[in-house]
VEXVO-156739 format. One line per field, with one value per residue (C-alpha): x, y, z. Coordinates in steps of 0.5 Angstrom, whole numbers. Example, Ala and Ser with C-alpha at 12.3 -4.5 7.8 and 13.67 -1.06 7.14 Angstrom:
<lumbas>
c1 <- c(25	27)
c2 <- c(-9	-2)
c3 <- c(16	14)
</lumbas>
This chain:
<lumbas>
c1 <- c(-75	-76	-70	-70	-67	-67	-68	-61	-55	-50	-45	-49	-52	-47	-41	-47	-47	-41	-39	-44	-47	-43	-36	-35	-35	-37	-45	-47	-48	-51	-55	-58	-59	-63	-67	-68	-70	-76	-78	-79	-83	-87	-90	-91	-94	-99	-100	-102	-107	-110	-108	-103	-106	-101	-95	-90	-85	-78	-76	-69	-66	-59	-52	-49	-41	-39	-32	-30	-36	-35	-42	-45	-53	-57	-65	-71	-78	-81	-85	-82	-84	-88	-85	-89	-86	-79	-81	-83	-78	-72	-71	-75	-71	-75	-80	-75	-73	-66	-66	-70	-67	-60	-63	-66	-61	-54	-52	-55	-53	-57	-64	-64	-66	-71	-72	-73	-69	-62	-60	-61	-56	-51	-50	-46	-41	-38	-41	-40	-47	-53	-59	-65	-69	-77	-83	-89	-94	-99	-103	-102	-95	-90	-83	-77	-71	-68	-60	-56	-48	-49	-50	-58	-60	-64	-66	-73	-75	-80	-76	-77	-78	-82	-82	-84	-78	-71	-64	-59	-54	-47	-42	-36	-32	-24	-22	-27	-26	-24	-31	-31	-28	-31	-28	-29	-36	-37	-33	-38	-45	-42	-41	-47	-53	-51	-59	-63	-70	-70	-66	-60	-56	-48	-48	-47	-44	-37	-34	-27	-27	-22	-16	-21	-27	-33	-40	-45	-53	-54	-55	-49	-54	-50	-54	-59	-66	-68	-62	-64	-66	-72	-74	-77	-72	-77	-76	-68	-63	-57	-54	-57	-54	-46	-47	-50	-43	-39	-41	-40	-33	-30	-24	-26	-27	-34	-38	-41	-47	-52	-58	-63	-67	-74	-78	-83	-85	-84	-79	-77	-71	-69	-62	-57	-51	-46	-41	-35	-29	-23	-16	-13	-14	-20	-20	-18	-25	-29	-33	-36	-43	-47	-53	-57	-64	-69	-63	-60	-52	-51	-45	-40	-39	-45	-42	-48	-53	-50	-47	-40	-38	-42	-38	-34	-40	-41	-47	-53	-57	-63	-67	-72	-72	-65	-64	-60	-58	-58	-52	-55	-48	-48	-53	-57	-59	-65	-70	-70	-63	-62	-69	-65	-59	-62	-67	-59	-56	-62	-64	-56	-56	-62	-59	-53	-57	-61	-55	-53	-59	-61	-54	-49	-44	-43	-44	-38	-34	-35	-33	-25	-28	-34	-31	-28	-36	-38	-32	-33	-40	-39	-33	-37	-43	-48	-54	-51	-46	-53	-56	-48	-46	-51	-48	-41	-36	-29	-25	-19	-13	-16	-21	-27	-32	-36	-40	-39	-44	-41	-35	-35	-38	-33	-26	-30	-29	-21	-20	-22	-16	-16	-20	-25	-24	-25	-18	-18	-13	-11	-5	-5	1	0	7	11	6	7	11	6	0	2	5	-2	-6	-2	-5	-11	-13	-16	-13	-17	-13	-14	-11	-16	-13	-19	-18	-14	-19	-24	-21	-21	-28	-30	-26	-30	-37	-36	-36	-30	-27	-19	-16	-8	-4	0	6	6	8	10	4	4	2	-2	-8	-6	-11	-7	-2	6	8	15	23	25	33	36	37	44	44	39	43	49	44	41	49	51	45	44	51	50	43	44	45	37	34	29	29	30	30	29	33	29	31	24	24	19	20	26	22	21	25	31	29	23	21	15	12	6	1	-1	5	4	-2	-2	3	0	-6	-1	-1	-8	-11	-9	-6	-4	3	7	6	9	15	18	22	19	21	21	23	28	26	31	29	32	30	33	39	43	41	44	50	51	51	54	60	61	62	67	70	70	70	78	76	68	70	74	68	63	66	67	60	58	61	60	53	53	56	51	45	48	48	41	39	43	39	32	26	31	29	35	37	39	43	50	54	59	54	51	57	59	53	54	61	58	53	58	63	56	55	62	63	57	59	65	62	58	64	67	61	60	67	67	59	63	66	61	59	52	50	51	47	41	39	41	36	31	31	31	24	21	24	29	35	37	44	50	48	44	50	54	49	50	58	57	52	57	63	59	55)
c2 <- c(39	31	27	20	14	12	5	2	2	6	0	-4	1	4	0	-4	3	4	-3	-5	0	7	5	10	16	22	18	22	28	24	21	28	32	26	26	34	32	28	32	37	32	30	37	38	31	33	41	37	33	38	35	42	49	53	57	52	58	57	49	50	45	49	47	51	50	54	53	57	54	48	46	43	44	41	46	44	47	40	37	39	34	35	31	25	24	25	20	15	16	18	15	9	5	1	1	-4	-4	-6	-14	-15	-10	-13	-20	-20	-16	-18	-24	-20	-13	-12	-14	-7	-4	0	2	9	13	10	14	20	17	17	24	20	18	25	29	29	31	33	38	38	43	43	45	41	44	41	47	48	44	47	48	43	41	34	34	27	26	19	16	13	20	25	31	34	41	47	52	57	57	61	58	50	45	42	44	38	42	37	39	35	31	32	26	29	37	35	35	44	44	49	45	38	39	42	35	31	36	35	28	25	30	33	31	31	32	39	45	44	51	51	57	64	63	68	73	76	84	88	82	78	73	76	73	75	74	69	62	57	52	45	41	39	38	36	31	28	22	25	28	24	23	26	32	32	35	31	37	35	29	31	36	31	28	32	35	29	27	33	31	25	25	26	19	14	15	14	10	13	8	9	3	3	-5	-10	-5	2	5	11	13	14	10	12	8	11	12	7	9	1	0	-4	-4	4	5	1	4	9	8	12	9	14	11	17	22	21	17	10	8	7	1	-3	-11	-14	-10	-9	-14	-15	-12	-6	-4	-1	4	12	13	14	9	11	6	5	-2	-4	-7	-3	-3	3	6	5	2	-5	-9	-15	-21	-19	-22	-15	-14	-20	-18	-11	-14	-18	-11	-7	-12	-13	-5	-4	-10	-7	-1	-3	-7	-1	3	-3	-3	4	6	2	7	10	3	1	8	7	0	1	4	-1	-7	-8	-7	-12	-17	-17	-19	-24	-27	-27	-27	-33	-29	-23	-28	-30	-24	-19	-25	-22	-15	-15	-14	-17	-11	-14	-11	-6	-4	-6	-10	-15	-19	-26	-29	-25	-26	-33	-33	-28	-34	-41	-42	-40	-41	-48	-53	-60	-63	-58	-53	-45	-42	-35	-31	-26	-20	-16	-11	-8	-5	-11	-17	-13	-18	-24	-20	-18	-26	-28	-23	-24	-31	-29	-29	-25	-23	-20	-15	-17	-12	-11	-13	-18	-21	-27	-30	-28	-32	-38	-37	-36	-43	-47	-42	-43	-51	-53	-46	-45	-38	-37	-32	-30	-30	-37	-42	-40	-38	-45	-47	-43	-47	-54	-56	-62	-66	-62	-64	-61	-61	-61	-61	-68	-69	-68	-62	-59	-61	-58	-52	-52	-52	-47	-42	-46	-45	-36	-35	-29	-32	-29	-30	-34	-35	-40	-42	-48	-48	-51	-52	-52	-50	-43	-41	-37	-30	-31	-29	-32	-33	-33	-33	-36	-38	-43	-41	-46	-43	-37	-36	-40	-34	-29	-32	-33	-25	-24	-30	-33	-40	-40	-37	-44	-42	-35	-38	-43	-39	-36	-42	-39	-43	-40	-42	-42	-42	-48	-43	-37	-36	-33	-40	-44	-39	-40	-48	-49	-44	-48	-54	-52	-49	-54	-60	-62	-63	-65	-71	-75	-73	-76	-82	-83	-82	-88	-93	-93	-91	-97	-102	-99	-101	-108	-109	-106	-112	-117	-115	-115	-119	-122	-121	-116	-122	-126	-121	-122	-116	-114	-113	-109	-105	-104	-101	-96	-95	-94	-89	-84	-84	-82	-77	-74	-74	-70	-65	-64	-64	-58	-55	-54	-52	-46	-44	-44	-39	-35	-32	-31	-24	-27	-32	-27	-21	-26	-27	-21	-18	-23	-22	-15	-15	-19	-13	-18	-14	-10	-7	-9	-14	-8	-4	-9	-10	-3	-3	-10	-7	-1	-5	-9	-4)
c3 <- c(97	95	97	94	91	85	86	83	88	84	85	81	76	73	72	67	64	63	61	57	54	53	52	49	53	47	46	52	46	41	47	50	44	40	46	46	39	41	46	41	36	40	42	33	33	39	36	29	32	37	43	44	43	45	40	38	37	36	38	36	41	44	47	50	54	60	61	66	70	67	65	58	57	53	52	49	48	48	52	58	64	71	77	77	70	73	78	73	67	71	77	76	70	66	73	75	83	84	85	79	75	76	76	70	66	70	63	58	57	50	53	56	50	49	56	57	61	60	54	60	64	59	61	68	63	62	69	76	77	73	74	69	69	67	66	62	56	61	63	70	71	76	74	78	78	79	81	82	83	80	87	88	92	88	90	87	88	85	81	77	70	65	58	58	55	58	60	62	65	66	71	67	72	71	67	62	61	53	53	55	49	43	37	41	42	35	32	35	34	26	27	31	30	22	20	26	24	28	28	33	35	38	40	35	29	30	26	25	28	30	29	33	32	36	36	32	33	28	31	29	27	26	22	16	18	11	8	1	3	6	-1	-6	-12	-16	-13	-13	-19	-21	-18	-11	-10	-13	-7	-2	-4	-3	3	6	2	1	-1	-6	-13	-17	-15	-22	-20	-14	-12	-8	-3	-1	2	8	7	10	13	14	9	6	4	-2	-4	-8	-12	-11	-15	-12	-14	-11	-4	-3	5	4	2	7	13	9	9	15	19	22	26	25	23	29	27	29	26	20	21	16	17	16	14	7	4	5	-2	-2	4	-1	-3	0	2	7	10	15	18	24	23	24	31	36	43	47	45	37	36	36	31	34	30	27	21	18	18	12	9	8	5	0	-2	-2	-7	-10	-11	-13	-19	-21	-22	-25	-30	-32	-33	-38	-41	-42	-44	-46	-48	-41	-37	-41	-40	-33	-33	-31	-24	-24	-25	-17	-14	-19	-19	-11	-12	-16	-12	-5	-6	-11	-12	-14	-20	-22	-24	-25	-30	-35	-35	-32	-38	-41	-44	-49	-51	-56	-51	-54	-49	-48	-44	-42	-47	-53	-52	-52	-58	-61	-60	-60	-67	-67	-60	-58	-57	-59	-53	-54	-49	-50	-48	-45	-47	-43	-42	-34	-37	-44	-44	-41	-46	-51	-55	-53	-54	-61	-63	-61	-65	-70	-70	-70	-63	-58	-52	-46	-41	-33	-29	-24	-16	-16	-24	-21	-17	-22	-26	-23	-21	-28	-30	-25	-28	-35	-38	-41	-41	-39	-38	-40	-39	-46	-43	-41	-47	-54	-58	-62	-55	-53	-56	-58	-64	-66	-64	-65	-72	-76	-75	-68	-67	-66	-59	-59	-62	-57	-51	-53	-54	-47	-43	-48	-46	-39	-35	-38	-34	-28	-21	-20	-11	-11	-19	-23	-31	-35	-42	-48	-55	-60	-67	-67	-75	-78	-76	-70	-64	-62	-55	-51	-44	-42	-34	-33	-33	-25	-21	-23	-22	-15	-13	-15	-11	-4	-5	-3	0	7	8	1	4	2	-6	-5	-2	-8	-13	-20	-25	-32	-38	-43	-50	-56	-63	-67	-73	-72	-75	-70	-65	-71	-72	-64	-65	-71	-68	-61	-65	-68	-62	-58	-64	-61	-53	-55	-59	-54	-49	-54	-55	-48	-47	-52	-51	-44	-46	-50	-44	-40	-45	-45	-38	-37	-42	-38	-32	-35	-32	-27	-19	-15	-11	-17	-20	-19	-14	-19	-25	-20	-18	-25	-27	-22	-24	-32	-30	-25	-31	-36	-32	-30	-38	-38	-34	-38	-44	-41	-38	-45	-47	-41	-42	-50	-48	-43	-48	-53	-53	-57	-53	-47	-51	-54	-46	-44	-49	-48	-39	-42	-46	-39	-35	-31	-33	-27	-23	-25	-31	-34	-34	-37	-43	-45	-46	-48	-54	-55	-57	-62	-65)
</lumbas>
């Protein structure tokens, strides 16, 4: 028997261990099977070139739990290894004595990738001690046993062992027994070695006898040594891909479409992406796309080797080439990774833009799922705009589609405004707009529907794109001014009359959070609708955007402001009007007579002081214009004291802004309730 020791003290070496590189305790697995898997290749490689003679057999790699003994093992039919190799690869990592392992490696964790051996020492993480068990394919060899409980001692002895291969056999510690587990071992088995390139048993498979599961002689193989993105799309079926699919996303729905990836320079990538479809929640749907280096899991976690948008996507990508440290979880900066995002955003907008291409129909008919992918694109990433801007698409209110430049030849004609900017036009709720997006088409122009989560930033993003282009909201002015081509002519109200409109209607809007409401008076057209609320379009859109976009909050505090247009046209506006003035003729007339001629003397003083410097502007002319202009104001209170208390009472005014509050979904609880039994007793 060989006593020794490993050349690192223990009090050094796996403390780096366990806080640099295996942070997470279930790698040791993926470690140790993987490990197994390339022992095994590396045999067939040297059966293919003829430097191996002898029958490969059966390379099924095992793992086997013993509970009761509370052991874990690990067998190959690899390679196998002599003690010298033992020696070399185990006991003296990286060829480094302990000074100069420490030394070079105690400031950067990562340099130690690629050192042989230290996937090995994973197994310490979990084990108290841990046998290997061994006999090369090297004719001659002898078969040893190499057994070490995490100090720097070894022992290295012969043993007996008659076919060539590797057992690791892991005595767990206590703190570890989840890992006895069967369902435990099988989770992480399924997670991390689903797709190794060879054949990997977990025990037999079991079936239900006599009320009991009983094991059978079948092998419980736990993985696919031929996944689909080691095939070549030729010789893969629709149907193939679907499946694909939905073994690794049971419980998802059927994906658009897929793009298959297949590179081997200037580096090495296989995989297949899926766009899936996505019900709301962008960041629901991330950290879905698995890496696999050479078959062997990584990671789901792909920032910075997809393009931030495309993490979104389903899928598979296997690289040799992507920078890995030795727990394979965590990238390194690396030129491959950048040249293998731009080849994924490339290869997807390519794929994208032949769909569009080719067929147009299904581009269009899968745009509504689409749509979030390539607006995420465009919004955070300029390459992709470039090329996504020849086939993203609007879609209007009729659902039809079209793409930027074809929609901007279908409304420049109708749609340009005075100052020869192209107006967009567009509804984010069909049922709610309706009553707008119908006055505009009635116009005759076209209105887009941007319901999309992304559709706000979108649009400010397109305003700045497109030259000399405005997007507007239907519902934030009154269709006449939604594209002003000329300056406003036509019979407005005189300003009296209007005041006296506005208090009528003003002092009668419900006391709403966080709301508030400007009253107007403006002539629309007798057929048009007596009231319209409207909201501009920059306050809202500046909300909208708080919601989404951090350090917008200030705007996601300030009240809704809306405006509340009267139609001066509209029969029952000048019903209202006519009949308040004969109401409130007798207690309005004094008021108004009061109000002029303080008018008048607050006029003659204004004149008096005109072109004079404050100083030489005698005080009691000062005061006394400030005494007029306190009783203006005080007599226009009363004024519209008179005029709230007529409105209070009038069973029309309160309808017309109930039904207006009602067509913008605003009527709710008790104002709701009382709008029905005001309805009923004027019915």
């Amino acid at each position: 028997m060989q006593k020794g020791n490993i050349g690192v003290t223990t009090e050094n070496i796996f403390p780096i261990i366990k806080k640099f590189l295996y942070s997470d305790h279930e790698i040791f697995l993926r470690e140790l099977v993987s490990n197994a898997v390339d022992a095994t290749q590396k045999l067939k490689t040297l059966a293919a070139t003829g430097d191996f003679k002898g029958e490969l057999g059966d390379l099924t790699v095992r793992v086997k739990v013993d509970k009761e003994n509370g052991t874990i093992t690990i067998s190959d039919r690899g390679l196998g290894m002599t003690a010298e190799e033992i020696d070399k690869y185990i006991n003296q990592i990286a060829f480094s004595g302990a000074n100069d392992f420490l030394e070079k490696y105690k400031d950067d964790a990562n340099a130690i990738i690629g050192h042989f051996g230290l996937g090995f020492y994973s197994a310490f993480m979990v084990a108290k001690t841990v046998d290997i068990v061994t006999l090369s394919y090297k004719e001659g060899a002898k078969a040893v046993k190499w057994s070490c409980d995490g100090s720097p001692e070894f022992t290295l002895e012969e043993t007996e062992r008659s076919d060539r291969g590797t057992d690791i056999i892991l005595h767990v510690d206590e703190d570890c027994k989840e890992f006895l587990e069967e369902s435990r071992l099988q989770g992480l088995l399924t997670k991390y070695c689903h797709f190794l390139a060879v054949p990997v048993a977990f025990g037999k498979k079991k079936e239900w006898k006599d009320g009991k599961q009983v094991e059978t002689d079948e092998d419980n193989l736990i993985n696919d040594t031929c996944p689909i993105w080691t095939k070549k799309p030729s010789d893969l079926k629709e149907e193939d891909y679907k499946k694909f699919y939905r073994d690794l996303y049971p419980m998802a729905d059927e994906p658009l479409f897929w793009i298959h990836l297949n590179v081997d320079y200037p580096f090495n990538l296989t995989g297949v992406l899926y766009f899936p479809k996505i019900k709301s929640n962008i960041d629901l749907q991330r950290n879905k796309i698995q890496l696999y280096c050479n078959q062997v899991y990584v990671t789901d976690s792909v920032e910075g080797i997809v393009p931030d948008f495309l993490t979104l996507l389903h899928g598979v990508i296997d690289s040799p080439d992507i920078p890995l440290n030795v727990s394979r979880s965590y990238l390194q900066s690396d030129s491959n990774v950048k040249k293998i995002s731009t080849y994924i955003t490339k290869k997807v907008s390519d794929r994208l833009q032949s769909i569009f291409k080719n067929d147009r129909k299904e581009f269009e008919e899968k745009w509504d799922d689409l749509k979030i992918f390539i607006n995420y694109g465009m919004l955070t990433q300029e390459d992709f705009y470039e090329k996504a801007s020849k086939f993203a698409l609007f879609k209007d209110t009729d659902n039809k589609y079209y793409t930027f430049e074809e929609y901007q030849t279908l409304i420049k004609d109708n749609q340009t405004d005075k100052n020869g900017s192209l107006i967009y036009l567009y509804a984010n709720n069909l049922d709610e707009q309706y009553t707008y997006i119908d006055a505009a088409k009635n116009k005759g122009y076209n209105v887009l529907l941007m319901d999309g989560q992304l559709d706000v930033p979108m649009i400010n993003m397109l305003e700045q794109k497109f030259e000399k282009s405005h997007f507007t909201r239907v519902d934030s002015d009154i269709v006449d001014r939604l594209i002003v081509k000329e300056d406003q002519k036509g019979e407005e109200l005189p300003h009296d009359k209007q005041e006296v409109l506005s208090s009528l209607f003003k002092g009668q809007m419900p006391k709403v959070k966080k709301t508030e409401f400007h009253v107007e008076a403006h002539a629309l057209g007798e057929n048009n609708a007596p009231i319209v609320i409207t909201q501009a379009e920059y306050m809202r859109r500046m909300k909208d955007m708080a919601s989404i976009q951090p350090g917008m909050s200030f705007y996601g505090e300030m009240p809704d402001m809306f405006n509340l247009v009267l139609n001066s046209d509209h029969r029952l506006i000048k019903q209202v009007l006519s009949d308040a003035e004969t109401a409130c003729a007798e207690k309005l007339v004094p008021v108004e007579s009061e109000i002029a001629m303080l008018t008048l003397r607050r006029n003659e003083l204004q004149k008096a002081q005109e072109g004079k410097k404050d100083e030489e502007i005698p005080t009691a002319e000062k005061d006394e214009l400030s005494e007029v202009e306190k009783k203006i104001e005080a007599q226009k209170t009363e004024k519209e004291n008179i005029l709230n208390g007529y409105a209070a009472g009038n069973k029309v005014v309160h309808q017309l802004i109930d039904l207006a509050l009602l067509q913008n979904n605003m009527l709710k609880g008790e104002a709701l309730t009382n709008f029905v039994k005001r309805s009923v007793e004027m019915i």
